[in-house]
C-alpha positions in Angstrom: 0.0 0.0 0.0 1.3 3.2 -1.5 1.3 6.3 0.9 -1.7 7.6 -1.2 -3.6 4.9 -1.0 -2.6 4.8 3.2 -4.1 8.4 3.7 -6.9 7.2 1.5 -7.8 4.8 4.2 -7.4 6.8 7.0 -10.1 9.3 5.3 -12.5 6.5 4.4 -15.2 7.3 7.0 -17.2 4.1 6.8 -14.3 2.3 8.5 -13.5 2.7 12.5 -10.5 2.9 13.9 -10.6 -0.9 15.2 -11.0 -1.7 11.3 -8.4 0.3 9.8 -6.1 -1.4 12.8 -5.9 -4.4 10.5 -4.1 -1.9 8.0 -1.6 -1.0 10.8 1.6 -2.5 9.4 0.8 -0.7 5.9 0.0 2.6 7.8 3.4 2.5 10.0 5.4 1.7 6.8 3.5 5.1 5.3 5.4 7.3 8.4 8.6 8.0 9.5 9.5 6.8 13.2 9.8 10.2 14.5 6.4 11.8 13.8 5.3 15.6 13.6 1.9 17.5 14.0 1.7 17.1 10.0 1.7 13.3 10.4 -0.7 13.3 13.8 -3.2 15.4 11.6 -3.2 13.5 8.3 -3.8 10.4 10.5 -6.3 11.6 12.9 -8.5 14.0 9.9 -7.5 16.8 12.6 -6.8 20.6 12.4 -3.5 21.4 13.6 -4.5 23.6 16.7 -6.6 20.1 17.7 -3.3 18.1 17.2 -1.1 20.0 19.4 -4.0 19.9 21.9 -4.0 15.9 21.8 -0.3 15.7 22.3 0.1 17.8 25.5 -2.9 15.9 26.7 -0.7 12.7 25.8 2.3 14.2 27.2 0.9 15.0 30.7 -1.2 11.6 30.6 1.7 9.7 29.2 -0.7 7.6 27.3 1.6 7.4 24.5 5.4 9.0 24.4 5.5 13.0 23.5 8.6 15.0 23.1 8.5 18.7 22.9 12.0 20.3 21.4 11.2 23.3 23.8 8.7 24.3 26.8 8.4 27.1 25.7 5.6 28.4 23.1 6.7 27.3 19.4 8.3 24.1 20.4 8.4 20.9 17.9 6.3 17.9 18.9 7.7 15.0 18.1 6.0 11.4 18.5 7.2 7.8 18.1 5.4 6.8 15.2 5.1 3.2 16.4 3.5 3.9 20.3 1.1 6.1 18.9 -0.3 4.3 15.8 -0.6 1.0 18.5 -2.3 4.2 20.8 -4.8 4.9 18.2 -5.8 1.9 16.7 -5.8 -0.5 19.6 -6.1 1.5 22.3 -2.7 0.3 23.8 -1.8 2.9 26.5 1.9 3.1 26.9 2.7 1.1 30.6 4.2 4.6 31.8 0.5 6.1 31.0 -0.6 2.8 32.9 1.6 3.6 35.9 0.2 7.2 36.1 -3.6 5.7 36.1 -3.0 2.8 38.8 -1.4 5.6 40.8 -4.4 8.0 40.6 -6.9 5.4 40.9 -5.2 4.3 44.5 -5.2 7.9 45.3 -8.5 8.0 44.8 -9.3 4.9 46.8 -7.7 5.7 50.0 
């Protein structure tokens, strides 16, 4: 599957996100490792504002792995292509997101 035919897929609104999971290994071989706002849009169908508003999310949840070149304003996201596809389309949570959750729920137990 040709990169064209990947973005295709990921605009084809008749298919979930569980479905287009069985295209995963075609869709990571579309992207570079290291991914960029550019990429998180095109695979999500996002605006770019709504992009960088996902990744801090993910980067203070830690549900997936986000680096930010600088903390301050006009800093580069940059993703692991690999965590986040697996995020997306299966819903696996990376285990320091997992961590963060066990801990909170404890928290909130006590």
């Amino acid at each position: 599957m040709n990169k064209k035919e990947v973005i295709e897929l990921l605009k084809d609104t008749s298919l979930g996100y569980i479905d287009k999971a069985v295209f995963l290994n075609d869709i990571s071989k579309a992207y570079p490792l290291i991914l960029e706002v550019s990429h998180i849009q095109e695979i999500l169908g996002v605006s770019a504002p709504t992009a960088r508003k996902i990744l801090k999310q993910a980067r203070e949840t830690k549900v997936f792995p986000v680096a930010k070149t600088s903390e301050k304003s006009g800093g580069r996201y940059k993703v692991p292509r690999d965590p986040f596809l697996r995020y997306v389309f299966l819903g696996e949570v990376h285990p320091m997101g997992l961590r963060m959750l066990q801990e909170e729920m404890g928290a909130a137990n006590r």
